[in-house]
N, C-alpha and C positions, 0 to 999 in steps of 0.2 A: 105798309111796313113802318113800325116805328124805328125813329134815329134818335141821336143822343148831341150830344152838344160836343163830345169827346169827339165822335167823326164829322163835325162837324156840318150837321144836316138836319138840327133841330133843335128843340130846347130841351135843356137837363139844367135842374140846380146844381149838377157837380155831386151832389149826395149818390153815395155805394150802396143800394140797399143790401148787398150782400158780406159790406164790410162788417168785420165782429169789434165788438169796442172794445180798447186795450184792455188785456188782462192784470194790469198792472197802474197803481197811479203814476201818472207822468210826473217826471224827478223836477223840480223844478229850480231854475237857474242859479237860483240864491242858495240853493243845497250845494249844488257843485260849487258855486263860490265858496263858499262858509269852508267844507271840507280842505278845496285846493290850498286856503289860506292858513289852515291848522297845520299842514306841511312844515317841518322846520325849514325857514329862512324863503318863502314862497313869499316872490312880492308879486304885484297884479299893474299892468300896464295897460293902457289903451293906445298904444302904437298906431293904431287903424281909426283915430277915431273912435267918438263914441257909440254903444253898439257891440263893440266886440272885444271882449276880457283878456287878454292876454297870462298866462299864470305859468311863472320863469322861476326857479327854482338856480341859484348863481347865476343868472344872466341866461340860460337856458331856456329856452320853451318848453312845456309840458303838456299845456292845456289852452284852447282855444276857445272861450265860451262864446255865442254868439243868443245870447238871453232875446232877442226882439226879432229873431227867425221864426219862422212859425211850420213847423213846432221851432222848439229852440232845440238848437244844439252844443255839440262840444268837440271837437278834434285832439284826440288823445296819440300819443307816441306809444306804437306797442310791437310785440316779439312778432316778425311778419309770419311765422306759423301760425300763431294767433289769430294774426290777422285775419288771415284768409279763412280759418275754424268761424269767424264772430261774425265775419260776411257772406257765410255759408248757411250760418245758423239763426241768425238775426235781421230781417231786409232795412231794417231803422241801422243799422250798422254798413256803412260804405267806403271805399277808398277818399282819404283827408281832401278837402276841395283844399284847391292850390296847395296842396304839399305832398311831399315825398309817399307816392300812393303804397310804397311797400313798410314805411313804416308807422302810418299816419293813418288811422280810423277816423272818420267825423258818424257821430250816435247822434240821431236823434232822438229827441228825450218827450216821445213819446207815448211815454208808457207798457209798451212792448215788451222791454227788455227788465227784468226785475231789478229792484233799484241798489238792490247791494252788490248787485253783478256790475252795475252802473261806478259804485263806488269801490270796488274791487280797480277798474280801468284807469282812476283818475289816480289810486296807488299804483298802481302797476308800471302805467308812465311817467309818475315822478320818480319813481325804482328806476323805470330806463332809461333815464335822462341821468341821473347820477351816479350811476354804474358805468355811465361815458364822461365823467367828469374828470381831473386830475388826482390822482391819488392823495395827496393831503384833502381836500377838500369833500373826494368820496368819504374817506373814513372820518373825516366831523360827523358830516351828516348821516354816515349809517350809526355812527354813535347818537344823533335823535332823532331819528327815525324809528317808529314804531314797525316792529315787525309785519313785514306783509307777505304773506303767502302767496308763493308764485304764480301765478294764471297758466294752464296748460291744458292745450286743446282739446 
């Protein structure tokens, strides 16, 4: 009887021969960067260390990149009906490691997910980070903020 390295009772390189390869190019981190930072007033933090991007929108968090993951990912702020529609629909899409699982996605950015659905997410949660912000400061920034189209499940 052959065994696998998975249960522990032989050897496997770890290779799926019956994984299918992404249907999609994987996005890669310096996209998400690039975008997060065309955000009006979007600065980038390394709170944690280098390794992992912080991207705060007023002192807010919005975006979590973690470029040196492998794959790399990114923890986005999103509508928790969404949520649960993108982890439903996506298995590279999971409840945010260490953060608020009902309103926090973490996407791996493995090419799975098409990439302008990828960058629909990183709009979408700097929309939902600023639509909790104080009223003077919302309305700056939806005054530059370029129109984003709501995400719905």
């Amino acid at each position: 009887m052959a065994t696998s390295a998975r249960d522990g009772h032989g050897d496997d390189d770890g290779a799926d021969a019956s994984a299918a390869p992404a249907p999609y190019p994987p996005v890669e981190p310096d996209a998400i960067a690039e975008l997060a930072l065309e955000l009006p007033e979007t600065t980038e933090e390394n709170p944690f260390g280098p390794g992992v991007d912080v991207y705060k929108v007023a002192g807010k968090v919005f975006a979590i990149l973690s470029p040196d993951a492998d794959p790399p990912s990114v923890s986005l702020k999103c509508d928790p009906a969404l949520s649960l529609h993108l982890r439903d629909h996506y298995a590279a899409v999971t409840p945010g490691y260490h953060l608020n699982k009902k309103h926090w996605n973490t996407v791996a950015l493995d090419g799975s997910i098409p990439p302008d659905e990828i960058d629909d997410l990183v709009a979408h949660s700097y929309s939902r980070v600023v639509a909790g912000l104080p009223k003077a400061t919302r309305d700056r920034l939806t005054l530059l903020t370029p129109a984003v189209t709501p995400l719905v499940p």
